[in-house]
N, C-alpha and C positions, 0 to 999 in steps of 0.2 A: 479516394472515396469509393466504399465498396458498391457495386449495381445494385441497385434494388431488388429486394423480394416481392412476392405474391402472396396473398391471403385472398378467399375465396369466402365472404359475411353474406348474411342473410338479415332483415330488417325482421325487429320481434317488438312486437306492444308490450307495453307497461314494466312496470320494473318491480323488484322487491325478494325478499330471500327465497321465498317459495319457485315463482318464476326460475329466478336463477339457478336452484336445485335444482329442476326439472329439467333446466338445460342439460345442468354437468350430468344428471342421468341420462340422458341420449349425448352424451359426448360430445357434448358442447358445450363453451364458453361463451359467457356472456362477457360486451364489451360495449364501448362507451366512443363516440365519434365526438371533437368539439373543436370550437375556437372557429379564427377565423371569420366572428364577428357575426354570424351562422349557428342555428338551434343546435342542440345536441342532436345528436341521431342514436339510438340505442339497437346494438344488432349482438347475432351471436357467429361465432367462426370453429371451425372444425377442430375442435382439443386436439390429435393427435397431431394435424400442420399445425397449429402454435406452439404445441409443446415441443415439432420439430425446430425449430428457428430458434424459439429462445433459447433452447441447449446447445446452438452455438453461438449465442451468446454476442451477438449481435445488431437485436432488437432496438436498442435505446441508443445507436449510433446510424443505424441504414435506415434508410423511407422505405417505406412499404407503398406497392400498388394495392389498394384493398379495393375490392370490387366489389360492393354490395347491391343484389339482384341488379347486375348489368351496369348500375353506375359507381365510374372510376373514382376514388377517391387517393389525394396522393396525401399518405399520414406518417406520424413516427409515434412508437411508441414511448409514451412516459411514467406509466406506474403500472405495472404489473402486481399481481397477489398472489401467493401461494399457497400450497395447501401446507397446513403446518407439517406433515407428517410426510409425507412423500414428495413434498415439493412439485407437484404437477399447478400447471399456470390458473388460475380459478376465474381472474377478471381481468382484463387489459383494458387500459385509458389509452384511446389513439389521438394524437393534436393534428389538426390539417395544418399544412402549409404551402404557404406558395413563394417563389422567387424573392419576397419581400420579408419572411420570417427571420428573425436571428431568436437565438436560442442559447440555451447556457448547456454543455452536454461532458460528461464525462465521459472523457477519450483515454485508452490505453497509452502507456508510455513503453516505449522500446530502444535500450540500451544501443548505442553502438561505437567500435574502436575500442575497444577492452583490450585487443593487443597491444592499442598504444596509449597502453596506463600504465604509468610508472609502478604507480601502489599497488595496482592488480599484478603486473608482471611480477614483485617481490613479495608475491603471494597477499597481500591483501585481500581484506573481504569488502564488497559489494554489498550494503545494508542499505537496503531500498525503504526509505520512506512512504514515498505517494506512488502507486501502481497506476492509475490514474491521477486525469491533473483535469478540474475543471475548465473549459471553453468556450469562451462566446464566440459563434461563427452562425455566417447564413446556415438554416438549414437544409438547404440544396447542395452545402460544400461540405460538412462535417466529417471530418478525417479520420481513416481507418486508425493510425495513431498517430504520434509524433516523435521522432525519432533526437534521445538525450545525447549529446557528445562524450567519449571520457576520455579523449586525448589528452594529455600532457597531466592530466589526474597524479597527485600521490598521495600517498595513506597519510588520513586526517585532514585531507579536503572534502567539500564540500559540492555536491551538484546541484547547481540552482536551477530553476526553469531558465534561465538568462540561455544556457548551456543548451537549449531546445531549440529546434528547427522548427519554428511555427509559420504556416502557407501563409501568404498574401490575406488580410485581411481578419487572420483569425488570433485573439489575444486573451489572457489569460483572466478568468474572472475577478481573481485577486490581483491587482495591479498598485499595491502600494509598498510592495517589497518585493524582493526579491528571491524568495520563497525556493524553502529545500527540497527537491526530488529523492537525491539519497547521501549517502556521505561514503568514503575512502575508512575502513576502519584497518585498524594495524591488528595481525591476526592474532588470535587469546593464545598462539602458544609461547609466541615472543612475549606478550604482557605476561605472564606466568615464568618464562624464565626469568625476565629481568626483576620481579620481584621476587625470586629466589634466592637469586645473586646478592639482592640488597639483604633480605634476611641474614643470608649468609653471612656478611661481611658486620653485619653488626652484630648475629653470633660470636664471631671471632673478638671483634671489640670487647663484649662482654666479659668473653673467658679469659683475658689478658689480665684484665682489668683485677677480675676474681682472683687468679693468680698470685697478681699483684700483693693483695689484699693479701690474700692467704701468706704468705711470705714474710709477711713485715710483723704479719700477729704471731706466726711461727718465730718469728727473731725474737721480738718484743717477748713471751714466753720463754724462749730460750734465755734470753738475760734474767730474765725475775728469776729464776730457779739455777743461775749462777750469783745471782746478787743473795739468798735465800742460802747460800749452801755457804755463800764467804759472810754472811753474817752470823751462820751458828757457829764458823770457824772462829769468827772473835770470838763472840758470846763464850766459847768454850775457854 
């Protein structure tokens, strides 16, 4: 679990698009404090620290200390908005939690043992399904990723979540299969030979075949124009 960040809010009255403009014109973000069985609290935070953090991109997996005028609050972020155009952060929903939260979180997945994959060794390719994999865990514990096995892997199997190392306590929000992460595929330049080959060979069938053909009507011709030449011989 990575440490937490900082965010540095400030408490702002009322809410609505104008408000909010006038945030994002002094550079700032309006956001939204909730849960926790607790008012909402509406504050704004410093665009250029949020839009540092989000861009690495692990906002919706680390708690935040957010400090708003002097008091701590410990949150995670849940729905962030963007600008459609430049992508800069516009509005952040924060959830409090405490020791007692669980939470559903998408968590990065991170391959490992690729040396010791068969399929990958004989050049197979790695076609990744789920980059992430959804997770119910406390939110006090929520894991940087989870790391997938591909030991003994070969091309044209299958990597399930089964194949994941998940910590103590934390399990998968889909739990009525065994659901695929990525698969073993067998690399396109061997699928392209070997359907060459088959081409080929049934090429060859073909033109035998014609051959064949050709040969027998050739003969069959050849007799009618000797049966044709020894009947004008009677006839004469």
């Amino acid at each position: 679990m990575s440490k937490n960040y900082a965010l540095t809010a400030a408490k702002r009255d009322g809410a609505g698009k104008g408000i909010a403009r006038a945030l994002r014109r002094d550079n700032k973000v309006p956001a939204v404090i909730y849960g926790d069985k607790k008012d909402p609290i509406t504050v704004s935070i410093v665009a250029h620290d949020t839009n540092l953090e989000y861009n690495r991109g692990h906002m919706f997996t680390t708690l935040c200390d957010l400090d708003v005028d002097g008091e701590k609050h410990l949150v995670l972020a849940r729905d962030i908005q963007l600008h459609p155009v430049n992508d800069s952060v516009q509005h952040v929903d924060f959830l409090r939690v405490t020791a007692k939260t669980k939470i559903a979180v998408d968590v990065p997945v991170q391959f490992i043992n690729e040396e010791k994959s068969p399929g990958l060794e004989e050049k197979g390719v790695l076609n990744i399904v789920r980059h992430t994999v959804e997770l119910m865990c406390a939110a006090m514990s929520i894991p940087d990723l989870i790391e997938v096995n591909l030991e003994g892997k070969e091309q044209g199997d299958s990597v399930n979540v089964s194949d994941a190392a998940l910590p103590e306590g934390v399990r998968p929000v889909i739990t009525d299969r065994d659901f695929t992460i990525a698969t073993i595929m067998v690399p396109r330049q061997i699928e392209v030979e070997v359907v060459e080959a088959s081409e080929g060979a049934e090429g060859e069938e073909g033109t035998e075949g014609e051959e064949g053909t050709e040969g027998a009507e050739g003969e069959a011709a050849e007799g009618g124009d000797d049966a044709k030449a020894e009947g004008g011989d009677k006839k004469e």
